[in-house]
N, C-alpha and C positions, 0 to 999 in steps of 0.2 A: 435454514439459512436461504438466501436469495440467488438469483442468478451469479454467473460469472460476469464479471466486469467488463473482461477482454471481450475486444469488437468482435464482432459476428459469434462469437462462443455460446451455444445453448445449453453448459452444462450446468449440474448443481457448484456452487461455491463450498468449499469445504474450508476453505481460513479468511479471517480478514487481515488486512494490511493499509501498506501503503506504497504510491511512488511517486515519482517528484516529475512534476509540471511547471511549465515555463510561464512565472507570470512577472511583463513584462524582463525586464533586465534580470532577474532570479529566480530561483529554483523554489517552486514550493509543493509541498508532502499533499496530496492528493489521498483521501484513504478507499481502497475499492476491496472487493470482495472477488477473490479468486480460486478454480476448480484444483483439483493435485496438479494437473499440467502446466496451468498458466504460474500459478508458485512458484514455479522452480526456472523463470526467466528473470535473465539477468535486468536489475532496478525494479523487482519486486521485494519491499522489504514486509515481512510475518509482523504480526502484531503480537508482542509476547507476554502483554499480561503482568509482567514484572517491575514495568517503571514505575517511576513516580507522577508522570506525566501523558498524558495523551499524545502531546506534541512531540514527533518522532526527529526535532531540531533543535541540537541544544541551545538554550535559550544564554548562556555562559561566554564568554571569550575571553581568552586569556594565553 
């Protein structure tokens, strides 16, 4: 796997993910590659392999 995502971090990435970035007026899912450390900060979401979807936003409302 590739580096860490988070700024100045030089470590290996061990999960990919995502977290959500401001584009204009809304929120959107950005996916980055983060070390055990940066994981476990808060609006880091895990990628888990389970959905149906890539897109970590449901695409539904109701």
């Amino acid at each position: 796997m590739a580096k860490c995502d988070y700024r100045k971090c030089e470590k290996e990435a061990t999960v990919s993910g995502y977290v959500f970035a401001r584009d204009g007026e809304s929120l959107a899912p950005v996916k980055v590659d983060a070390c055990d450390t940066h994981k476990k900060k808060d609006g880091f979401f895990e990628e888990s392999g389970g959905s149906e979807t890539s897109d970590p936003v449901s695409q539904e409302k109701g």
